[in-house]
C-alpha positions as CSV (number, residue, x, y, z in Angstrom):
1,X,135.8,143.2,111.3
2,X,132.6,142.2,112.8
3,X,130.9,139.4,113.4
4,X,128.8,140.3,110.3
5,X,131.3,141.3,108.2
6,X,132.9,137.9,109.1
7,X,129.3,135.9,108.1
8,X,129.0,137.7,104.7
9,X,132.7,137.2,103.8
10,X,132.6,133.5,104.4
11,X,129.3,133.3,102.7
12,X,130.8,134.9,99.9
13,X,133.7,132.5,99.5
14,X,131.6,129.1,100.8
15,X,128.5,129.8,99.9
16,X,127.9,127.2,97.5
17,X,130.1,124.4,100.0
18,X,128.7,124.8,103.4
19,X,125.4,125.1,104.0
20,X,123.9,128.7,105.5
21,X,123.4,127.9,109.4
22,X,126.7,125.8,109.4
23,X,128.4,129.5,108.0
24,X,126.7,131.4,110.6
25,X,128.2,129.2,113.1
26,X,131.6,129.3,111.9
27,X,131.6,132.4,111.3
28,X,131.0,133.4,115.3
29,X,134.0,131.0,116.0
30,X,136.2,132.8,113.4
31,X,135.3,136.5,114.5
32,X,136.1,135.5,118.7
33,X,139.3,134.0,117.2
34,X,140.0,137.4,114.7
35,X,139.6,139.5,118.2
36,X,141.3,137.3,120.6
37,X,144.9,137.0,118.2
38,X,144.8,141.4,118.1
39,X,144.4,141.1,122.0
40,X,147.2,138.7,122.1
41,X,149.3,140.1,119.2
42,X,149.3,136.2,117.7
43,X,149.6,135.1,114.2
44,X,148.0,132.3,112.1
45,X,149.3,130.2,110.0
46,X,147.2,127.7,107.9
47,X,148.1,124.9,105.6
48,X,146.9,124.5,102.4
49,X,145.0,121.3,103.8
50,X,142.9,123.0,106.6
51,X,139.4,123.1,106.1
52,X,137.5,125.3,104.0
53,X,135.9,127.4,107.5
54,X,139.1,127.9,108.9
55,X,141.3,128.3,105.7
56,X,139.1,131.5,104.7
57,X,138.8,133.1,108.1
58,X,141.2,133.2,110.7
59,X,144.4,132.8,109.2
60,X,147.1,135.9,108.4
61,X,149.1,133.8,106.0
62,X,148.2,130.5,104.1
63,X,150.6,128.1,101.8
64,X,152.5,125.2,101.7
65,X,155.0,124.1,104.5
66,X,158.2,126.3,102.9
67,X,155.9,129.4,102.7
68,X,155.0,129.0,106.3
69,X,158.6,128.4,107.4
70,X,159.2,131.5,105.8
71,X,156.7,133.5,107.8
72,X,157.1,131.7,111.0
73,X,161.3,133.1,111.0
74,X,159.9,136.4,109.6
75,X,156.8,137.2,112.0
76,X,157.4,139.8,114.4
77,X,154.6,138.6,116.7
78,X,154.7,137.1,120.4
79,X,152.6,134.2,119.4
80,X,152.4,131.4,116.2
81,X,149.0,129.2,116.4
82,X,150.0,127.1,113.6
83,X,147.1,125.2,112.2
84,X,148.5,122.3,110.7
85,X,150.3,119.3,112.0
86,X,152.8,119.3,114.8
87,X,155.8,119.0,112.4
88,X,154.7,122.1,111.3
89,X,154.3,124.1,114.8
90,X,158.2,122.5,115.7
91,X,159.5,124.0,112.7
92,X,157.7,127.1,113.6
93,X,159.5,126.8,117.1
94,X,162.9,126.0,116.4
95,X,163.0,128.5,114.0
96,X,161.4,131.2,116.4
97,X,162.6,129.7,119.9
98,X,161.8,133.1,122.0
99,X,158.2,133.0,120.7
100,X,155.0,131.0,122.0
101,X,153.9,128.2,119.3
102,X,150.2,126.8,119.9
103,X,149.0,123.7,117.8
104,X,145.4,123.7,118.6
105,X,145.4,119.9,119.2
106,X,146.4,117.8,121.5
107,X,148.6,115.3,118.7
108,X,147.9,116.5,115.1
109,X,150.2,114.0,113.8
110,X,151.8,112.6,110.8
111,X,152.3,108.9,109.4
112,X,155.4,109.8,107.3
113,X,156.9,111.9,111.0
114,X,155.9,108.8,112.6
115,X,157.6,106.3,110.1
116,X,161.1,106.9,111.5
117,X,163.0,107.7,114.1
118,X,166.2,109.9,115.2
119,X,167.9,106.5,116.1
120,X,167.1,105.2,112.5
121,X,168.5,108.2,111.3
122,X,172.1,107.6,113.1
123,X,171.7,103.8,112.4
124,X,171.5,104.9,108.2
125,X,174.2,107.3,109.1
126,X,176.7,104.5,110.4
127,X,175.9,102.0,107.7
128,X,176.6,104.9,104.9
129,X,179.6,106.4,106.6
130,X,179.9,110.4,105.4
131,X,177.1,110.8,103.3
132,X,174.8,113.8,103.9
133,X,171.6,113.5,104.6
134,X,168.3,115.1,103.4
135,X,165.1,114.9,105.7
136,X,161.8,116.1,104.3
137,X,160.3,118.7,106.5
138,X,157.5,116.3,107.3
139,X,159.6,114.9,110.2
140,X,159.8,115.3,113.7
141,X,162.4,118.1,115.8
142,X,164.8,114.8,116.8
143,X,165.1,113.6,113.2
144,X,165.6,117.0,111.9
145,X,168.4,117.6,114.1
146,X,170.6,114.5,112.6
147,X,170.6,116.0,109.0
148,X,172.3,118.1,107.0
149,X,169.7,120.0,105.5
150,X,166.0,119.8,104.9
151,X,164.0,119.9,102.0
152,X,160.3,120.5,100.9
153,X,158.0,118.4,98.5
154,X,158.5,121.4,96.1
155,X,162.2,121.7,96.4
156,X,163.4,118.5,96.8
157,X,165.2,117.6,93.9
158,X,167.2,121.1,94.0
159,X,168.0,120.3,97.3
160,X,169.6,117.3,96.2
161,X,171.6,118.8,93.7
162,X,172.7,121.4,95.8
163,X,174.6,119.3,97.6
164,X,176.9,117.9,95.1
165,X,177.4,114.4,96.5
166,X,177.5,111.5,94.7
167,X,175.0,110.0,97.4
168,X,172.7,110.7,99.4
169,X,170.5,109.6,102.1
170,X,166.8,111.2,101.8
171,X,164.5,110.4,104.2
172,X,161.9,109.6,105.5
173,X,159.1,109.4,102.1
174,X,159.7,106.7,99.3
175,X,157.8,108.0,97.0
176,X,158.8,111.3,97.0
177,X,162.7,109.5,97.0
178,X,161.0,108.0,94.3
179,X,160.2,110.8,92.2
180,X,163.2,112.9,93.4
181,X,165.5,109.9,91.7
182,X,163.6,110.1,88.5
183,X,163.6,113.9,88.1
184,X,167.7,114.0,88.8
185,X,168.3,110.6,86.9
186,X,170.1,109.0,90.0
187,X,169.5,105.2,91.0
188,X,168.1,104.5,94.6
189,X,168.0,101.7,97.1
190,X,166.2,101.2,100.4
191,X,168.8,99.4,103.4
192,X,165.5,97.7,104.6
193,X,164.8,96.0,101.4
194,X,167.4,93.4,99.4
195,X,169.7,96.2,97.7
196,X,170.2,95.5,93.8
197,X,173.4,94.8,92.8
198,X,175.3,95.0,89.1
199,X,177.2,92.3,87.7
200,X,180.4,92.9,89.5
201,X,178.6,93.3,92.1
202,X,179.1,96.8,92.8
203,X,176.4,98.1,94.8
204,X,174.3,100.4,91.8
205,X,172.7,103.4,94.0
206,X,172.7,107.1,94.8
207,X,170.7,107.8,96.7
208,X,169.4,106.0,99.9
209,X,165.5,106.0,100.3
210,X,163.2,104.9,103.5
211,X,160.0,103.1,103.3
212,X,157.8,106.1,104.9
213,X,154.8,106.9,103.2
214,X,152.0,109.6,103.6
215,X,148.6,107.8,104.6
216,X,146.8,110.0,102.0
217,X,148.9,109.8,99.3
218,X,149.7,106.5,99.0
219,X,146.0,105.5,98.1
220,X,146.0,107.4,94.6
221,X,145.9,104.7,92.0
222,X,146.9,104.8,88.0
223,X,143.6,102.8,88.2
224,X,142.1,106.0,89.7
225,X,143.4,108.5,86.9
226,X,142.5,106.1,84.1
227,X,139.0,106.0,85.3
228,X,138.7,109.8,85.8
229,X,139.7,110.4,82.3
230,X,137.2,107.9,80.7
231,X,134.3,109.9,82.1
232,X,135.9,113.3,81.9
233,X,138.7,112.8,79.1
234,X,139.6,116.7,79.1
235,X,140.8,116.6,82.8
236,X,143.8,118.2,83.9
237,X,145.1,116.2,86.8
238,X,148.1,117.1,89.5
239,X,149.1,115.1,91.5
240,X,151.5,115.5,94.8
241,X,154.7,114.1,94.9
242,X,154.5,112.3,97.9
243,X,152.1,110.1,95.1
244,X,154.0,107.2,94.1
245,X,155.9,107.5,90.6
246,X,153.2,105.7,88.8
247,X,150.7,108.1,89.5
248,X,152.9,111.0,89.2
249,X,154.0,109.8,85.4
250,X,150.4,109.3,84.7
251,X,148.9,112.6,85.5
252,X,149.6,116.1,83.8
253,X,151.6,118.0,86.8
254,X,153.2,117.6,89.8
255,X,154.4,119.9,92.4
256,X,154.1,121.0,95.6
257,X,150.2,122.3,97.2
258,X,151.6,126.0,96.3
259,X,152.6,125.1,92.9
260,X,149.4,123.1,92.4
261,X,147.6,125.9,93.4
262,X,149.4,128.7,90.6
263,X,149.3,126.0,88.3
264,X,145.5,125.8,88.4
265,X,145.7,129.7,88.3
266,X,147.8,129.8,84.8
267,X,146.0,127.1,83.0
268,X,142.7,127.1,81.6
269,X,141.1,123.4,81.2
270,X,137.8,122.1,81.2
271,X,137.8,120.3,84.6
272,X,140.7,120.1,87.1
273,X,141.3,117.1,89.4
274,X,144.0,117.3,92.5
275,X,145.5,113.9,93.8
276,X,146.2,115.0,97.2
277,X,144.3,116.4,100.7
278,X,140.6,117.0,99.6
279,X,140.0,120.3,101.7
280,X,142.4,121.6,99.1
281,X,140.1,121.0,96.3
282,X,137.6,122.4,98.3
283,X,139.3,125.4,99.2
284,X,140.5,126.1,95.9
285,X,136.9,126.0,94.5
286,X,135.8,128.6,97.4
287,X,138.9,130.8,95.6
288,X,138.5,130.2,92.5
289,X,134.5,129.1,91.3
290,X,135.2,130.0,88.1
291,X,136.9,127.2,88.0
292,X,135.6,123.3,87.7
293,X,137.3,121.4,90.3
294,X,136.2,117.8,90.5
295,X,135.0,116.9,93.6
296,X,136.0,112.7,93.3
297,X,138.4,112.3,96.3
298,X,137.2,111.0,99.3
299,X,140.5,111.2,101.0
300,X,140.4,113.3,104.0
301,X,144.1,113.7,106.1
302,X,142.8,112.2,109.8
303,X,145.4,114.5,111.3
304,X,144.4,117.5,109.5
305,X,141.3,117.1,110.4
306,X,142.1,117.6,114.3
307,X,142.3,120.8,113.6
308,X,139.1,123.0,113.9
309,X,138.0,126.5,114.5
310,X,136.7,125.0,117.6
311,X,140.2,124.1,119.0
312,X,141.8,127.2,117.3
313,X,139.4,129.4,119.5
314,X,140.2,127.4,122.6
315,X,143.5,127.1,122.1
316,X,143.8,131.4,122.1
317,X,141.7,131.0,125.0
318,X,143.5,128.8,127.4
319,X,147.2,129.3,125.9
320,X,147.2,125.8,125.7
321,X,149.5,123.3,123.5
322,X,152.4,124.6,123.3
323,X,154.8,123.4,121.6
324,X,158.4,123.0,123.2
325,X,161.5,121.8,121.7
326,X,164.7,121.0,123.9
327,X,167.1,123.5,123.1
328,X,170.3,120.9,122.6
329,X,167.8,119.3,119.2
330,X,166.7,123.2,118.8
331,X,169.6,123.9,118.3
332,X,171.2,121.0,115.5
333,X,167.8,120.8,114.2
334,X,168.0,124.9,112.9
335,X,171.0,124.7,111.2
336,X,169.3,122.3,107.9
337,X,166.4,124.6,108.4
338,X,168.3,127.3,107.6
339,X,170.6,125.8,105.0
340,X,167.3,124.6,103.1
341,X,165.7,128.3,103.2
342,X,169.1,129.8,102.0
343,X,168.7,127.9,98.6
344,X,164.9,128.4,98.3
């Protein structure tokens, strides 16, 4: 495809969200980064949350975190440029440790990765003697490698069943803990707080939480949905379930960014309203305009956002952030990878 081709197919699709000289110069970016991944025999993979330039350009496969763990241990290419976070690109990497993994940015963090630690893990682990443990993907390579199996916001709660324990430890998000103990009708209890005991005393939990949270999420408000349906009282509104339980019992779905996404495609409402990452919304609309997506979130993922068509291009360019995982937590950090896959 050239560079035209490239202009008049993102005009097409963002058109009516990006103004015309801001395509044309995106559209340059995305048609040097189209030629440079055949010359290098790369793949992209973009998240859901990427904006709406770069989400409708470069990349060869776009989803949620399980489809894109999916890909990355299917692809038979010598490179991954994973635009998304760096949780992401390790996953990418420990599941494909002979290939090349770029993250075009220097960090791209994540506040629920960064909310605990490999040495918290094992800490949890000795206080709860034999219990398994479930990490969310959104962790880090070390933490990964102390579990038992990983899960996704979308498969969570089957993950938890899967395992047939009485207890659990899921970590690191407390809301999606949250919502995962709601959905499978278990009690919860979080070591850093003052546990909750019954009347003799007996220690009422099953699964043990952590007090992560996602920076985004965490700012959707019942206050927020309640106002939303006053002015627009037919709005259909989904909400992620890294959303605390308040917000997720107050809105009309909640699932994962894929299964938000074929939800909107299923349903016919008047006006649709997503509680999560607002490129989403955004990139929905550039999908699907026949659809009325409200544009009233203002809530923009900082480490998203670190990734650009601008990086992506230089990252091709210069081979440059690559993502390495020492082979010892490669190694211990696959196996609930892989056990979390087989079940999905």
């Amino acid at each position: 495809m050239n560079y035209e081709e490239t202009y008049q197919q993102m005009k097409m699709k963002l058109g009516k969200l990006l103004p015309d000289f801001e395509i044309k110069y995106k559209a340059e970016l995305a048609h040097q980064i189209n030629q440079l991944k055949k010359q290098k025999n790369a793949i992209i993979l973009g998240h859901n949350y990427m904006e709406p330039a770069l989400y409708h350009s470069i990349p060869d496969i776009v989803g949620d975190s399980l489809e894109l763990s999916r890909k990355a241990a299917q692809t038979d290419k010598d490179i991954i440029v994973f635009c998304g976070v760096r949780f992401m690109a390790e996953t990418a990497k420990i599941l494909n440790p002979g290939k090349t993994v770029l993250l075009p940015a220097k960090k791209a963090g994540c506040s629920l990765a960064e909310s605990i630690t490999a040495k918290d893990v094992r800490d949890l682990k000795k206080k709860f003697p034999g219990v398994p443990v479930v990490t969310y993907i959104n962790t880090y390579a070390d933490v990964k490698a102390e579990s038992d199996i990983c899960c996704t916001s979308g498969n969570a709660a089957k993950v938890v069943e899967s395992l047939k324990s009485e207890t659990v430890i899921f970590i690191p998000d407390e809301y999606l803990a949250k919502n995962v103990a709601m959905e499978t009708g278990k009690h919860i209890i979080f070591p850093t707080r003052k546990p909750r005991a019954r009347k003799d005393t007996v220690l009422d939990y099953q699964i043990i939480g952590w007090t992560g949270r996602c920076e985004v999420h965490e700012k959707f408000t019942v206050e927020d949905i309640e106002n939303v349906r006053k002015q627009f009282p037919e709005v259909v509104i989904l909400a992620h379930p890294e959303c605390s339980p308040e917000v997720v019992k107050a809105s009309d779905f909640s699932g994962s960014t894929s299964a938000m996404i074929r939800y909107i495609e299923k349903v016919s409402a008047k006006q649709y309203l997503l509680l999560t990452e607002c490129s989403m919304g955004d990139n929905i609309m550039a999908s699907h305009p026949e659809k009325d997506m409200l544009r009233l979130c203002s809530v923009r993922c900082p480490h998203m956002n670190e990734i650009t068509l601008e990086e992506t291009l230089q990252s091709l360019q210069k081979m440059q952030y690559i993502i390495e995982v020492p082979e010892d937590i490669r190694i211990r950090a696959y196996r609930p990878l892989e056990r979390m896959l087989a079940i999905s």
